[in-house]
C-alpha positions in Angstrom: 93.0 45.5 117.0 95.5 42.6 115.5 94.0 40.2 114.1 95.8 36.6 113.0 95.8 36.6 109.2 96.1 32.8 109.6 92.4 32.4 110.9 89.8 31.1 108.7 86.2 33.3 107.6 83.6 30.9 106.1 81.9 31.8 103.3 79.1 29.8 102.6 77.9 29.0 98.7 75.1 27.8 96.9 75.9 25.8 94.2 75.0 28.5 91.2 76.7 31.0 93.2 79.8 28.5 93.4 79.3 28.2 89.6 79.0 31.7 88.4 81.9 32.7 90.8 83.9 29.6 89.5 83.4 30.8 85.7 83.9 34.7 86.7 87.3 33.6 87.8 88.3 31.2 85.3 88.0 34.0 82.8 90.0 36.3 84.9 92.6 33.4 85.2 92.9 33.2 81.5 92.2 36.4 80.6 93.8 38.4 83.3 91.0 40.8 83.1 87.6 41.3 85.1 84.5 42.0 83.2 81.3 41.2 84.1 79.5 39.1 81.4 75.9 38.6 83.2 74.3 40.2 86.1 74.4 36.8 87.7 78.0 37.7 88.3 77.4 41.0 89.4 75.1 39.2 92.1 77.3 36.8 93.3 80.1 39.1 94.0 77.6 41.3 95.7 76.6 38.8 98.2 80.0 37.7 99.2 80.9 41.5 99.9 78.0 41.2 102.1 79.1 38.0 103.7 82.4 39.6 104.1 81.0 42.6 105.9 79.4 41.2 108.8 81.6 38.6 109.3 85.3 41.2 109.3 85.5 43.6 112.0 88.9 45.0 110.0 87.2 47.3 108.1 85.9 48.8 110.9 88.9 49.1 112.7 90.8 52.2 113.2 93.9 50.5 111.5 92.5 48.9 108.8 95.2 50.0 106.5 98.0 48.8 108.1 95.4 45.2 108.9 95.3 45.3 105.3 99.0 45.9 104.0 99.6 42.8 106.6 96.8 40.9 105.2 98.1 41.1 101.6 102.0 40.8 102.5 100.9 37.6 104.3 99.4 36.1 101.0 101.5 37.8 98.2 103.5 35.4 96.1 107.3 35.9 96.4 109.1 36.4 93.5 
């Protein structure tokens, strides 16, 4: 099943999850590095996956590879 890469998937926030997932990134930004620092993180990340799951079909699909190889060539930076 296609799917248009361009179309938006809310993903709803409280504001401490918006916090711990704004520091968790931050880090990563600077850092270039992933490491969870508190189990808060851990959390947060956690309930977007879930957020993510029932609101994608893709991973679902039968194609989800190929959904996915589109997904990230649509948002890749070009050198």
């Amino acid at each position: 099943m296609p799917t248009n890469t361009n179309e938006t998937v809310p993903v709803v926030l409280s504001r401490a999850q918006a916090l711990v997932l704004f520091e968790f990134l931050s880090r990563f930004s600077e850092q270039r590095q992933l490491d969870i620092r508190d189990p808060a993180e851990q959390r947060v990340l956690w309930d977007i996956l879930a957020d993510l799951e029932s609101a994608l079909p893709e991973p679902l699909a039968h194609d989800y590879d190929q959904q996915l190889q589109r997904a990230r060539e649509s948002i890749r930076d070009t050198v």
